[in-house]
N, C-alpha and C positions, 0 to 999 in steps of 0.2 A: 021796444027796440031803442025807443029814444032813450028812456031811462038807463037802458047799458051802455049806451054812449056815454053819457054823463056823469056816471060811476066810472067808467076807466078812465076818463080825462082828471076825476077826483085822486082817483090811484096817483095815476103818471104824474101830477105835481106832486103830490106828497113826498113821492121817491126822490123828487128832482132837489125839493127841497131838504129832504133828510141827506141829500148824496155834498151837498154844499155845508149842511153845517157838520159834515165826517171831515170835509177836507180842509176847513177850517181850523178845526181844531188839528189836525194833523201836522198842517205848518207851525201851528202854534208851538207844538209840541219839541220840532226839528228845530227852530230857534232858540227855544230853551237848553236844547242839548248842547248846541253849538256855542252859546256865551255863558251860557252860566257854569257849569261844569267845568267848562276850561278856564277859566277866571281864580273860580276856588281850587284849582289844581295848582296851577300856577303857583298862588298865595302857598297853599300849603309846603310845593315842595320847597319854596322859597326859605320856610320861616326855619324846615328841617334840615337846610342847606347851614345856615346860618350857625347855629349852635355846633352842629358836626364840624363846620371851620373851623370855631376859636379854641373848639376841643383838642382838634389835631392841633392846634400850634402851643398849647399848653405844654402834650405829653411832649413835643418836639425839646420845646426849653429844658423840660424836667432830665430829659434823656441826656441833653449837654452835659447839665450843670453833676449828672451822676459821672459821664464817663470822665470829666476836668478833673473830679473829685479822686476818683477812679488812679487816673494819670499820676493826679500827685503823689497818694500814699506810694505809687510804686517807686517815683522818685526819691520819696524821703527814705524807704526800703535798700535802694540801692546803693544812697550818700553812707547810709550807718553798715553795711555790708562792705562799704570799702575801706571807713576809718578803721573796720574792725580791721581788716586786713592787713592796713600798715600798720597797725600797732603789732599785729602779728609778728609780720617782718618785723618791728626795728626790737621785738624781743629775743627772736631765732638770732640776727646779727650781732646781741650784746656776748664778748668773752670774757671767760672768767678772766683774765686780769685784768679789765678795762674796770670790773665792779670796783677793784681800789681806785684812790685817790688821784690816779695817774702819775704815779711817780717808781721808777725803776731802774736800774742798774744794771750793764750786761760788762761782762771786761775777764779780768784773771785776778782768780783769789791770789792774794799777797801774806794774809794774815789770818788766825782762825782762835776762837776762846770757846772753852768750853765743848760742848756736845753735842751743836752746837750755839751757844751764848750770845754770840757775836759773832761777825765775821767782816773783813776787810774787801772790798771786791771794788779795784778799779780806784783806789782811795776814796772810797763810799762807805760808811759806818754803815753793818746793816744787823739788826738785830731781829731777834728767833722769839716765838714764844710757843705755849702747846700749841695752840692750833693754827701753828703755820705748819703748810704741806711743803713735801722735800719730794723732787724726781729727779730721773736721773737717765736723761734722753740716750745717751749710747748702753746704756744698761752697765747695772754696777752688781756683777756676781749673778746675773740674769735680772736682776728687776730693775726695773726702770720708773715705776710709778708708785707715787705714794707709800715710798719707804719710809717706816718710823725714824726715829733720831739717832739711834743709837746704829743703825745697819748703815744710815746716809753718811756718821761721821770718819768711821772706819775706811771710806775713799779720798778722804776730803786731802790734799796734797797741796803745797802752794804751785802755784800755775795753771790752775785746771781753772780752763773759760766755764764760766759762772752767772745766772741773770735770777738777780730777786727784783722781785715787786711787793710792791704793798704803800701804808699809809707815812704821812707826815708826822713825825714825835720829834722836832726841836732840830732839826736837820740831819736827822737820823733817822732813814727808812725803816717800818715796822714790819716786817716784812710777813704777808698769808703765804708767800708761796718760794719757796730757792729751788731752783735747778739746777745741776750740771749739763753743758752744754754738748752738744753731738758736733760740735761747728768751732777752729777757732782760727780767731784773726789776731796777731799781735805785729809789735814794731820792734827790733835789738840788733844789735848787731851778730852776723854770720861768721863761722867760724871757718866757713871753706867759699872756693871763689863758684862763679857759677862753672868753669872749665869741668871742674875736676864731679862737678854735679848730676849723676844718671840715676835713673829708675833701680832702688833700694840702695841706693847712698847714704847715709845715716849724717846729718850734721848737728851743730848745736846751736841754738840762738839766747842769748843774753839778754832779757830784758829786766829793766828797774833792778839788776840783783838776782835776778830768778836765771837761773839756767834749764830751759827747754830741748827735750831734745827730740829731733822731727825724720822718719825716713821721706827720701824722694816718691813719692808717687808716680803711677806708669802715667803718663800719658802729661806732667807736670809741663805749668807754661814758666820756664824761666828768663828772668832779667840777664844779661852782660854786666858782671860787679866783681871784684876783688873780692879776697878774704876781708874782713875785716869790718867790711861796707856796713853801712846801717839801710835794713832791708824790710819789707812787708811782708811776713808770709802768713798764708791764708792754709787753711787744711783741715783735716775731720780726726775727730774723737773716735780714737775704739775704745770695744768696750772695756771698760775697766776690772782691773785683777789686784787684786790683795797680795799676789806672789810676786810679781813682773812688775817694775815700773813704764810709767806708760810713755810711751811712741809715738807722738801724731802723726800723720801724715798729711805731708805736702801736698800740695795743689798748686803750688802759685806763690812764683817767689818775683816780687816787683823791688828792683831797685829804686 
């Protein structure tokens, strides 16, 4: 009996003792989870934080400096899209007869050589060669454009308002282009007063030598003048006939 005493009292500390170094080490164990783990966590997310930063501020720059780049070519895109344009325009706006020399002549044929050779317009020497073009704005026997020489000279009469253009040859127009006028303006003296002046009145005006002769137009704005007056009239080209000599008519007779 003694000796089972003695054997459990041996037990019971053994346990007491095994139950102390369990719980020993048990703390040991919760403090290591507690600092160590969290320390190298820390570190780690740290170093992974780091590089991911300077990365994102790389691709940031790279992104700029493409959409800058980006920006410009569209600008330099747009500058050459627009010179294109005005060059457009100032080619649509150029006329054939600004392409000559700028030099022209509009008035009333006085004089005429050849077929024509020459011509006198407005006391303007103007000379012909093949390829000057000839029209013929009120129409001459129906055509009116780019009649050959030979069909142009056949209306040619002195007093028909007249406008060549073309180059400088020693003060004498070369001329690419003559026309007869649909429009004319001249200055002479009137053969009747404006009294006796109504819508298809037929008078006559003198100018330089030339004898014109003009009906009143309906709706005509006239001056107060005598016969004889030295007057303005202004009026329109019909079209031209090979049978009939021609008739302008009035518009506008300015004392």
């Amino acid at each position: 009996m003694k000796r089972m005493k003695i054997t459990w009292v041996g037990c019971a500390a053994t346990a007491l003792l095994y139950a102390a170094f369990l719980l020993a080490a048990c703390s040991h164990d919760e403090d290591s989870l507690l600092t160590g783990p969290t320390s190298a966590s820390a570190v780690s997310s740290t170093s992974e934080l780091g590089p991911a930063t300077v990365s994102l501020a790389h691709e940031d720059d790279d992104s700029g400096d493409s959409e800058s780049d980006d920006d410009e070519s569209v600008d330099d895109d747009s500058v050459d899209d627009e010179s294109v344009d005005d060059d457009s325009v100032d080619d649509d706006s150029v006329d054939d007869e600004s392409v000559d020399d700028g030099l022209s002549v509009r008035g009333l044929l006085s004089d005429f050589q050849g077929c024509p050779t020459s011509l006198t317009i407005d006391a303007t020497l103007v000379t012909t060669t093949d390829s000057t073009r000839f029209d013929c704005e009120p129409g001459c026997g129906g055509l009116e454009e780019e009649l050959d020489a030979t069909a142009f000279c056949t209306f040619l009469a002195p007093g028909l308002p007249m406008k060549a253009s073309g180059s400088d040859n020693g003060g004498v127009i070369e001329a690419s282009r003559v026309r007869i006028d649909d429009e004319i303006k001249a200055t002479g003296v009137i053969s009747a007063g404006s009294a006796g002046l109504t819508p298809g009145t037929l008078f006559t005006l003198t100018v330089d030598g030339l004898i014109l002769t003009f009906e009143v137009g309906p709706g005509a704005e006239i001056d107060v003048f005598d016969a004889g007056a030295t007057v303005r009239v202004e009026g329109m080209v019909p079209p031209l006939s090979l049978t009939e000599p021609t008739t302008y008519i009035a518009t506008e007779i300015e004392n």
